[in-house]
Steps between C-alpha positions, in 0.01 A plus 500: 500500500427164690366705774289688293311232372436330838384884566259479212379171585410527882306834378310233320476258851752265396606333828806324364625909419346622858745206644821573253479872611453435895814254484698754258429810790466310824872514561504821421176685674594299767827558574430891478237508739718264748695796469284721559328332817745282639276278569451167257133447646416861379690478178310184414186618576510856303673277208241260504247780511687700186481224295097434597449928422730481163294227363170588648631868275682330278267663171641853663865408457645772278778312248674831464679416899673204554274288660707409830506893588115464502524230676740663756253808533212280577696333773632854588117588566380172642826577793367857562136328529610241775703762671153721519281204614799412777524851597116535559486152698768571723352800725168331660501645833365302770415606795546295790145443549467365169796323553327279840182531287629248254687283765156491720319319184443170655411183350667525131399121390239494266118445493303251357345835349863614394572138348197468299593838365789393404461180335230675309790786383735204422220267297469880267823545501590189343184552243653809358821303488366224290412832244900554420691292278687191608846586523383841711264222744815305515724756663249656694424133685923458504471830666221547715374143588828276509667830593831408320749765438555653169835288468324217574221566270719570251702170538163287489403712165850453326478939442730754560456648872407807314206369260349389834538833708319651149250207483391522900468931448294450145280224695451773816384770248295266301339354820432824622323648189281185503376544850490893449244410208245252729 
């Protein structure tokens, strides 16, 4: 019954539910997909994207399944996808002409052209930044500009390891929908 209610209440964007549920089924998605992949990297990452799908689709949860066996078959599709994008990355041919092509490219230090560029990017970047809410600026500078890792992040914000993973994806998206709309 407790679940449901968290259920109920994350439909409604409750972020106290959205973090009950994610530490309720972390173990759990987690563990199956470690099974799955052998690999705690790629269990991490397709759990840490199920939980960013299920509540992004939260309102399309049907009550009438348990909710960690729709959890499990979003993290069941979110495996197959990283299998397809892994599979299609992993035959480039190069020739070998390509292959001195790309050695041949001389100087590789940047211009005063290229670093003008990119101190303009940067100075935008951190504009559209500024537009998210504090606690998503916050990891996002943890992140990106101190370039801690998300334990240590997650030490320095007194939050479960998992909030942060969450926190740092939700921030990406957000980010990303802000500069999408410029």
């Amino acid at each position: 019954m407790e679940i449901k209610s968290h259920i109920e209440k994350a439909k409604k964007g409750d972020q106290v539910a959205f973090t009950f549920l994610l530490d309720h089924y972390w173990n759990e998605v987690y563990g199956f997909m470690l099974k799955r992949t052998e690999n705690e990297t790629d269990a991490e990452d397709i759990t840490i994207e199920t939980f960013s799908k299920a509540f992004d689709k939260i309102a399309t949860y049907n009550p009438e399944f348990q909710f960690n066996t729709w959890l499990i078959a979003i993290a069941k599709n979110v495996h197959i996808d990283m299998l397809r994008k892994k599979k299609s990355t992993l035959f480039v041919e190069i020739t070998d002409e390509e292959d001195q092509q790309a050695y041949n490219i001389a100087d590789s230090s940047p211009s005063a052209e290229d670093e003008l560029i990119t101190e303009q990017n940067l100075s935008r970047l951190l504009q559209f930044i500024k537009e998210l809410k504090p606690h998503y600026q916050e990891v996002i500078q943890l992140r990106y500009f101190q370039e801690l890792s998300y334990q240590e992040i997650a030490e320095q914000l007194n939050e479960p390891l998992s909030n942060v993973k969450i926190k740092l994806l939700r921030a990406k998206k957000l980010l990303a929908e802000i500069i999408e709309n410029k």
